[in-house]
VOTORTI-186459 format. One line per 8 residues: number of its first residue (from 0); their letters; for each residue x, y, z of N, C-alpha, C, CB. Coordinates in steps of 0.05 Angstrom, whole numbers, plus 5000, padded with zeros to 4 digits. Glycine has a CB too. Example, Ala and Ser with C-alpha at 12.3 -4.5 7.8 and 13.67 -1.06 7.14 Angstrom:
2
0) as) 5264/4886/5156/5246/4910/5156/5264/4934/5156/5226/4911/5181  5257/4955/5142/5273/4979/5143/5258/5001/5157/5282/4988/5114
//
This chain:
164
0) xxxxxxxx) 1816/1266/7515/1813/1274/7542/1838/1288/7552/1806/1250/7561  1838/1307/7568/1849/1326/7576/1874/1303/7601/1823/1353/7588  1894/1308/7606/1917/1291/7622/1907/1305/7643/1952/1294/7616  1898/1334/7656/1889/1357/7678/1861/1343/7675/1892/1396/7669  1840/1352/7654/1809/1349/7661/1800/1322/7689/1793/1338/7625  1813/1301/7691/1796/1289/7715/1804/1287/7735/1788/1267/7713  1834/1299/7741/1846/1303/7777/1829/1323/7776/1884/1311/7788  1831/1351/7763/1817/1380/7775/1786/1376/7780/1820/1407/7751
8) xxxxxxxx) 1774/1357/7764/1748/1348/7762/1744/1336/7792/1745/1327/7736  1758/1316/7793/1752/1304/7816/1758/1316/7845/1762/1281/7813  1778/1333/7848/1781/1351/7866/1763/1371/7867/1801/1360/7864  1755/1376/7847/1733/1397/7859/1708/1385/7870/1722/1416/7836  1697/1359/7850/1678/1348/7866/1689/1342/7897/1669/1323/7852  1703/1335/7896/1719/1327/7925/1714/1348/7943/1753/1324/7923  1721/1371/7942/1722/1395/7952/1694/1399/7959/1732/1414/7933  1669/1396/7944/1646/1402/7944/1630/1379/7963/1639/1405/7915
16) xxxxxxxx) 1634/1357/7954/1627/1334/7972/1641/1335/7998/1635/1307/7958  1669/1345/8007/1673/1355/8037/1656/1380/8060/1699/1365/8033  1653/1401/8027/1644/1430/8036/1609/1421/8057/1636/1456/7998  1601/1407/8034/1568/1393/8045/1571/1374/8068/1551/1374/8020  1589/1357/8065/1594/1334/8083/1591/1352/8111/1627/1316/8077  1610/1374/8123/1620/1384/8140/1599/1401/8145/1644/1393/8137  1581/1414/8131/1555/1427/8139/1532/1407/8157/1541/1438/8110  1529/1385/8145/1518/1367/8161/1527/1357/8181/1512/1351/8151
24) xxxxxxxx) 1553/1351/8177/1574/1340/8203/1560/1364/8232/1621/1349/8192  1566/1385/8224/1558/1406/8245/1531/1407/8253/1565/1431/8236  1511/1403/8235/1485/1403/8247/1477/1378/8253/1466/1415/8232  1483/1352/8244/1472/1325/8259/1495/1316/8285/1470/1296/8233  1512/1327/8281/1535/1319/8314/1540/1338/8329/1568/1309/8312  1545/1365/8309/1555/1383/8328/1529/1400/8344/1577/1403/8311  1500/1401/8337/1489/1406/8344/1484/1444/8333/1495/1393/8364  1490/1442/8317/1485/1474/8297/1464/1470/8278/1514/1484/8277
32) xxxxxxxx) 1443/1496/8289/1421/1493/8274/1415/1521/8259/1398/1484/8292  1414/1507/8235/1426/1523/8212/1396/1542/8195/1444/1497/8188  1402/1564/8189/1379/1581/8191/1375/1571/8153/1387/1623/8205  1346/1588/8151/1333/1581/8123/1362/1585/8099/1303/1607/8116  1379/1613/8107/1390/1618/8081/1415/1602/8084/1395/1650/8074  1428/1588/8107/1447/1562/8109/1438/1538/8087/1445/1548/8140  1414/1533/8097/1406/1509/8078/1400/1522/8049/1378/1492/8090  1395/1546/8045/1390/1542/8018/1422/1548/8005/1363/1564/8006
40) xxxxxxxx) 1442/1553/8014/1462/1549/8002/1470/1522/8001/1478/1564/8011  1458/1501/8013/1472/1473/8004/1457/1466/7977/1466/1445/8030  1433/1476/7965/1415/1478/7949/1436/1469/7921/1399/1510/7951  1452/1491/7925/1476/1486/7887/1483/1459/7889/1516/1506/7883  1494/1461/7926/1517/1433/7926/1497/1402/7912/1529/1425/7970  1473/1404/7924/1466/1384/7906/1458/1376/7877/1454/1379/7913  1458/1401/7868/1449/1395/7838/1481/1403/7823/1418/1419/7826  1502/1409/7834/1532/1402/7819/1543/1385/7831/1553/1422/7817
48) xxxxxxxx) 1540/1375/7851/1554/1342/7861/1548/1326/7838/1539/1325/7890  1520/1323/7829/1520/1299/7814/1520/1304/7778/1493/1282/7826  1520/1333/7783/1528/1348/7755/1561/1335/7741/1531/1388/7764  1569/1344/7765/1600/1338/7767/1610/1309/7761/1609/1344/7795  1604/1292/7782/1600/1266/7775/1594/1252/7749/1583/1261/7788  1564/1264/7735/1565/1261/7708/1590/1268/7690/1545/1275/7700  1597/1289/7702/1615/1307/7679/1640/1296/7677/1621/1339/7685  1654/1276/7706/1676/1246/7706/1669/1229/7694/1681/1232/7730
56) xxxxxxxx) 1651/1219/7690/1648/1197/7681/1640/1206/7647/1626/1181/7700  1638/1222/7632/1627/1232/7615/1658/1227/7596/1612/1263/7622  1680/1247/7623/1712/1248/7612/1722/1234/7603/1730/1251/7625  1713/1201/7607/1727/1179/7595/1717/1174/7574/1727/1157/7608  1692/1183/7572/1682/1178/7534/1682/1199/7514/1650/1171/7529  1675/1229/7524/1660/1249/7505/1679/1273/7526/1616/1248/7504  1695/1288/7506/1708/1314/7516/1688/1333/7518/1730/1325/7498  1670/1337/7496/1650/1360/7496/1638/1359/7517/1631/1360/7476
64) xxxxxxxx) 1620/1331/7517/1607/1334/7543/1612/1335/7573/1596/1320/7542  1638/1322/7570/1646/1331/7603/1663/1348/7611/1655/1312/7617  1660/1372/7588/1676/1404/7589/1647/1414/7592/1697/1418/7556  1625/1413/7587/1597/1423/7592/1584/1421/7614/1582/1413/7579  1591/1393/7627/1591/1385/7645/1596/1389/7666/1594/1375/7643  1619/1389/7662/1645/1410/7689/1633/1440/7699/1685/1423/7669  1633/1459/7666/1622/1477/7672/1600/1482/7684/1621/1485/7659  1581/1470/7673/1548/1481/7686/1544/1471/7728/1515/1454/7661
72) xxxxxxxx) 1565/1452/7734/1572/1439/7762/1589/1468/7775/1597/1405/7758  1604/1477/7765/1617/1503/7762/1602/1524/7769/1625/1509/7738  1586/1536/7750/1563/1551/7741/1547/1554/7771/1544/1533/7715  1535/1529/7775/1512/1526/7802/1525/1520/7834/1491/1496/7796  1547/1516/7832/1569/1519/7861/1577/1548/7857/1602/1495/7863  1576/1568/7837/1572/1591/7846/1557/1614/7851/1581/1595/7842  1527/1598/7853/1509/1609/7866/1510/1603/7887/1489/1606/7858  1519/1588/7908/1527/1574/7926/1546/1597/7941/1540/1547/7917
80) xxxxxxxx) 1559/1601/7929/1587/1618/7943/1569/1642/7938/1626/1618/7926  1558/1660/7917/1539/1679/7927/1527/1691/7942/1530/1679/7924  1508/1670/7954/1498/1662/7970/1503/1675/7990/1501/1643/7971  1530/1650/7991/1548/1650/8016/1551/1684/8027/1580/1634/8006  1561/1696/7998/1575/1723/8007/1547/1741/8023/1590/1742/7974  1525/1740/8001/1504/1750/8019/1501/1744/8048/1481/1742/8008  1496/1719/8052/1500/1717/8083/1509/1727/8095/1506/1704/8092  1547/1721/8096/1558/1740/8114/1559/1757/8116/1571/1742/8119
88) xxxxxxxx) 1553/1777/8091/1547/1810/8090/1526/1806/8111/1534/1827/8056  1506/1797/8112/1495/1797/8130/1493/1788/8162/1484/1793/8120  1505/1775/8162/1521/1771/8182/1539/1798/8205/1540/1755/8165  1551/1801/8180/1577/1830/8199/1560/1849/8195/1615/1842/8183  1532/1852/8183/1517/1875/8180/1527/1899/8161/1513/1885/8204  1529/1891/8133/1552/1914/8113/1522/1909/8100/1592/1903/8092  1496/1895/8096/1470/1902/8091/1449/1879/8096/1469/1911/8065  1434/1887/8099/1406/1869/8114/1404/1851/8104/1379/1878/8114
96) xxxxxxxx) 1402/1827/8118/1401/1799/8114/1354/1803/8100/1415/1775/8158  1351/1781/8096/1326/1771/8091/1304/1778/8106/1327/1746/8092  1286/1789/8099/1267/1792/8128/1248/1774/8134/1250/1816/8130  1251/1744/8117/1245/1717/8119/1255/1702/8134/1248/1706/8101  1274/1704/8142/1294/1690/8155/1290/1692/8185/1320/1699/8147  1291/1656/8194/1287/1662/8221/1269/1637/8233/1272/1692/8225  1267/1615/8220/1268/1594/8224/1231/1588/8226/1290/1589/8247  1230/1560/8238/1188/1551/8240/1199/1528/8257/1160/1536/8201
104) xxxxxxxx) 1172/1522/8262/1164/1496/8278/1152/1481/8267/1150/1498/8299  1147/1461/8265/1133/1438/8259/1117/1431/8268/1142/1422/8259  1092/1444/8271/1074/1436/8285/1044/1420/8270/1070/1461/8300  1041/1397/8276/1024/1377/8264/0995/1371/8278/1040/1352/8262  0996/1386/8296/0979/1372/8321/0976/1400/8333/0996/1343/8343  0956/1414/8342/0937/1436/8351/0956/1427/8375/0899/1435/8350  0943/1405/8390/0942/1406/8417/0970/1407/8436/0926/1383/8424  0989/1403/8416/1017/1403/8427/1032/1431/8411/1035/1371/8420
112) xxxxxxxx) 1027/1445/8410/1030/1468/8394/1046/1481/8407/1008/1481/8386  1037/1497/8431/1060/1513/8455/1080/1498/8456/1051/1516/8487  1081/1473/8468/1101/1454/8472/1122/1457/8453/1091/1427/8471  1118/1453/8422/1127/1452/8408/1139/1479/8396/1115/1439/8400  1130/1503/8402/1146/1532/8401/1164/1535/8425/1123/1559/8401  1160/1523/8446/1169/1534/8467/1196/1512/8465/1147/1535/8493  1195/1501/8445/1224/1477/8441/1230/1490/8421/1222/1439/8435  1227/1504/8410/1231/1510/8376/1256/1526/8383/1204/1531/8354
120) xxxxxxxx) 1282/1528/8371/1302/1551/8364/1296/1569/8344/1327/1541/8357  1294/1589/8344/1296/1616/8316/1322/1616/8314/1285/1651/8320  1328/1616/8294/1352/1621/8280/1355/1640/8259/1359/1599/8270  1370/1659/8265/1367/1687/8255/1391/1691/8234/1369/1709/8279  1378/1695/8201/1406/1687/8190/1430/1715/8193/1401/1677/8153  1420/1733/8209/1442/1760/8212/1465/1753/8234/1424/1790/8225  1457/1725/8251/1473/1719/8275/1484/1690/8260/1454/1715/8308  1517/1687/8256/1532/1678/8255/1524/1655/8277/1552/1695/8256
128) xxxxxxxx) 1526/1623/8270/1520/1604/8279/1548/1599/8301/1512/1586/8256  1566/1604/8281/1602/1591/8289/1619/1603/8275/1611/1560/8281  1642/1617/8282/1664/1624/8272/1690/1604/8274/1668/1648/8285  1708/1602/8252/1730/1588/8261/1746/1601/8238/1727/1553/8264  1774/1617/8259/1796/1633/8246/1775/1659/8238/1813/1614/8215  1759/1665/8252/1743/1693/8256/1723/1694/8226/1769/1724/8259  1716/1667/8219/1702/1670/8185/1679/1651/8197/1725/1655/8150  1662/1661/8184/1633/1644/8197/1631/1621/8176/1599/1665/8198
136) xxxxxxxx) 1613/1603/8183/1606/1587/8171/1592/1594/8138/1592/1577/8191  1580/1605/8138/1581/1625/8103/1597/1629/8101/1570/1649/8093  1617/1646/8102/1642/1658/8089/1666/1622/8089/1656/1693/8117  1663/1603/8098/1671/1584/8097/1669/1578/8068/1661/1570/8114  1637/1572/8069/1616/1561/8048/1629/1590/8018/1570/1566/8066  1634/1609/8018/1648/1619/7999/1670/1612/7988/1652/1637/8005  1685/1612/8012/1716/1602/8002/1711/1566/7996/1744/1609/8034  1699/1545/8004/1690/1525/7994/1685/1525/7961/1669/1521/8008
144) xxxxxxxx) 1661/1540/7952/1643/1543/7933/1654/1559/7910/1619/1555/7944  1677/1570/7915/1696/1591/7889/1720/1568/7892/1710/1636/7900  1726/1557/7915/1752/1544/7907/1742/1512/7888/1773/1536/7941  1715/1500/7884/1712/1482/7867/1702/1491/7851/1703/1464/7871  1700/1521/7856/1681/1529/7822/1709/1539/7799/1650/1570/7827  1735/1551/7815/1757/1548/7801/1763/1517/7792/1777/1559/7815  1767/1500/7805/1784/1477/7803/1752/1461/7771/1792/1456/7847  1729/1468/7784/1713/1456/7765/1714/1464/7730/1688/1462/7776
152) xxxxxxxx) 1716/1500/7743/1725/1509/7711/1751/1505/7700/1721/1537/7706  1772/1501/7714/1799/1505/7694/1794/1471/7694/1836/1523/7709  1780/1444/7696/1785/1419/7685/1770/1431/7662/1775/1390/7701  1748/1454/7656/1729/1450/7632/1743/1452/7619/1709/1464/7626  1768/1485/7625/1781/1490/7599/1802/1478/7592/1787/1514/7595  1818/1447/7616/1838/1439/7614/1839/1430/7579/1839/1419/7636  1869/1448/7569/1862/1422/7535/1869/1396/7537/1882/1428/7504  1861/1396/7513/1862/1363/7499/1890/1354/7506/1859/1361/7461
160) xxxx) 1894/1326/7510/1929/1315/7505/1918/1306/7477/1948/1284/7531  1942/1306/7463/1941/1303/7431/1966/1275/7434/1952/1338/7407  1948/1252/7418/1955/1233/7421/1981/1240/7406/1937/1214/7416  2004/1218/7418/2031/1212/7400/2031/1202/7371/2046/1193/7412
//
């Protein structure tokens, strides 16, 4: 096992488990309601959180596998930051966001139906939810999603320590 492979490992999960944490933080407290292509960028974060996770716990037994491990957690947090970049291109308008995009209602019941549009928010993924330091919440989700997809890949390629 690598002396680098499980700080960088775990920092990136770290990194990744904050990036998601703070997306929810904002929509269950802060009250930000996050359009179709928001949520499908948390989409990676869950299938390399626990990619990742495997790929720590893997480090203490099997190098191969939790250099495979690392990577492919790597790999799917940067579809994530992709994503991300699409968005805010779409966002500042440098090219057209989704013409899907734009949120639904939940409607279960005919008879409360108006009621329930006329509460509904659209959420338009071309309009920026929140800026902070003039970078929206995608372009966040970028710089998030490349900074653990570095830290995830250089634990893959961290080498071996060669025993004394």
């Amino acid at each position: 096992m690598s002396s680098l492979r499980l700080p960088l490992g775990v920092l990136g999960t770290l990194v990744m488990i904050a990036a998601i944490a703070t997306a929810w933080g904002f929509e269950l407290i802060g009250g930000f309601i996050p359009c179709a292509l928001c949520l499908e960028q948390r989409i990676p974060y869950y299938v390399a959180i626990p990619v990742a996770l495997i790929g720590l716990i893997a480090a203490t037994r099997t190098d191969t596998l939790a250099r495979w491990l690392l990577a492919i957690a790597g790999i799917a947090i940067l579809v994530s930051a992709g994503l991300g970049v699409y968005h805010a291109g779409a966002e500042w308008g440098f090219w057209p966001g989704p013409a899907t995009c734009g949120g639904g209602a939940d409607v279960r019941d005919a008879s409360n139906m108006l009621s329930v549009l006329e509460e509904t928010r659209i959420v338009s993924c071309t309009d920026a939810a929140g800026r902070f330091l003039g970078i929206s919440f995608a372009g966040w989700n970028v710089v998030a999603a490349t900074t653990a997809a570095i830290l995830l890949f250089a634990a893959a390629l961290a080498p071996r320590t060669r025993a004394a």
